[in-house]
C-alpha positions in Angstrom: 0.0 0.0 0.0 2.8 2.2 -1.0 1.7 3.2 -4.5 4.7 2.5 -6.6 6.1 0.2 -4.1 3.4 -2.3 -5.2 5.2 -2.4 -8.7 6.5 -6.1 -8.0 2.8 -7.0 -7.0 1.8 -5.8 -10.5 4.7 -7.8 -12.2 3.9 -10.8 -10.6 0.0 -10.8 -11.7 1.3 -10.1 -15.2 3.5 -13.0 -15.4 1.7 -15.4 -13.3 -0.5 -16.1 -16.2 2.0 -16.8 -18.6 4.2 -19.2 -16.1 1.3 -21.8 -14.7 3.2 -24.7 -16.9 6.7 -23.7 -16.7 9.7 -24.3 -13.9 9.1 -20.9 -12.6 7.9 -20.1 -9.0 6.8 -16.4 -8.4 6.7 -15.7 -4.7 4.6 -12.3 -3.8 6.5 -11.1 -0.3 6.3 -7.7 1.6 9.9 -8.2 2.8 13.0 -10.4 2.3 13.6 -12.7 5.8 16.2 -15.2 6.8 13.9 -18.2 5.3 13.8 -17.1 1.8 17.7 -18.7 1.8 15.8 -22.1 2.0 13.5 -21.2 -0.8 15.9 -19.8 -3.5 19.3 -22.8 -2.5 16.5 -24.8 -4.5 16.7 -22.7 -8.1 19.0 -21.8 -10.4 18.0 -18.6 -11.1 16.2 -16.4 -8.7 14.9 -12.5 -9.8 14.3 -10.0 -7.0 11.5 -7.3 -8.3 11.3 -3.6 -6.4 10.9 -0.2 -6.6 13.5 2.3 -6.0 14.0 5.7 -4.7 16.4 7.9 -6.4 17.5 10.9 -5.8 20.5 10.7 -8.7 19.0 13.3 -11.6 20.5 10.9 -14.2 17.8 8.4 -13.0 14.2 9.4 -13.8 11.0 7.9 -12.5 10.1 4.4 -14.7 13.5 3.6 -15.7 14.5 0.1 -15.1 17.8 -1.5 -13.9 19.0 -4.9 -14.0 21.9 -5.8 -12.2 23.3 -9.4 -11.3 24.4 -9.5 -7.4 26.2 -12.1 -6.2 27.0 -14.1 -2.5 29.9 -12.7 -0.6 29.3 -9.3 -0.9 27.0 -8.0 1.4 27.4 -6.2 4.6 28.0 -7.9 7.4 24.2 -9.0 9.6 22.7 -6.9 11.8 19.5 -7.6 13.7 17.0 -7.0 11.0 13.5 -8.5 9.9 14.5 -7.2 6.6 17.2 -8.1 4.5 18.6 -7.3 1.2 18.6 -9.7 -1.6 22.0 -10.0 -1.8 22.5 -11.3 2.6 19.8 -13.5 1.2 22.1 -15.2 -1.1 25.0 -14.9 1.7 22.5 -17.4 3.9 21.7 -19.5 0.7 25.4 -20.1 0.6 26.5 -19.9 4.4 23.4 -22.6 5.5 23.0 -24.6 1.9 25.9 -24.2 -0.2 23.8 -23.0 -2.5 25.0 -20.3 -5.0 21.6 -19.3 -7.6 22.7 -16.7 -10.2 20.4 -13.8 -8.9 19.6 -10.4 -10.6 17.7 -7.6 -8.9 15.4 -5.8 -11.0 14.7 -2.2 -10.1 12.2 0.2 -11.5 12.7 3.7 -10.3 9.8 5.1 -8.4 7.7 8.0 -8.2 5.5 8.3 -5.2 6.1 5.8 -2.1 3.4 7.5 -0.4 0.1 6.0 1.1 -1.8 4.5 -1.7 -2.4 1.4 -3.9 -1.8 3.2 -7.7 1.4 3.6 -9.9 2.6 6.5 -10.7 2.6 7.4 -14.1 5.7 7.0 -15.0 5.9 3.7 -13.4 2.4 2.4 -14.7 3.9 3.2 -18.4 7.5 1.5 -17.5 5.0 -1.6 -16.3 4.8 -3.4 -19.3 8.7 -2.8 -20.6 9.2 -4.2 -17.4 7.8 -7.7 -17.5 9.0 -8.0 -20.8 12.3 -7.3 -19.5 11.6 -10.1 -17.0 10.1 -12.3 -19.6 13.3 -11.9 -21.3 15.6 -12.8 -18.4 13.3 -15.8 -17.6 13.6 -17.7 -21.3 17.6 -16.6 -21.0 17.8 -18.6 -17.9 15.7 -21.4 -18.9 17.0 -23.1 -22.5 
């Protein structure tokens, strides 16, 4: 209920659809905790969908970002019920030896205020965005 915040809700109903028959698992989650390690130690690729905030000028609202992240390079724990995508690839690795290739997929947001609508920016950037995501799932899955 964070207006553009909810853009991985939207992604997920988009592509849910289209993945019923495939070896792809969408998880919807209001935040990252310590037992998501057990879930993704069991795929080979995982994508992590969120908004962003940016104050960086070069970085208007609705453009999207993919970057690969990898174990190993997070900061060290702290007491947290929220994690980053990267610590949980640390735990996948630490408690499974399990090392998924992961990407993070950012769209930059808009309005993070009280609310359950996309900005407009964001709302146009939706469907580049699961097409991006389509994209990354077929290149992960031969």
């Amino acid at each position: 209920m964070r207006c553009d915040d909810g853009v991985a809700w939207r992604v997920a109903d988009a592509l849910a659809p289209k993945s019923s028959d495939s070896d792809v698992e969408i998880l919807r989650l209001h935040q990252l905790t310590p037992e998501l390690a057990d879930t993704v130690r069991n795929f080979g690729t995982v994508i992590f969908v969120d908004a962003a905030s940016c104050d960086d000028a070069r970085h208007k609202p609705g453009m999207i970002r993919v970057e690969e992240i990898r174990s190993g390079t997070s900061e060290p724990a702290r007491f947290s019920h929220v994690l980053s995508p990267t610590k949980i690839l640390d735990l996948a690795w630490q408690l499974y030896n399990a090392s998924p290739r992961a990407l993070v997929v950012t769209v930059v947001g808009e309005n993070f205020g009280h609310g359950d609508s996309l900005s407009p920016p964001v709302a146009t950037a939706l469907p580049e965005l699961v097409a991006r995501i389509e994209r990354l799932i077929k290149a992960s899955n031969p």
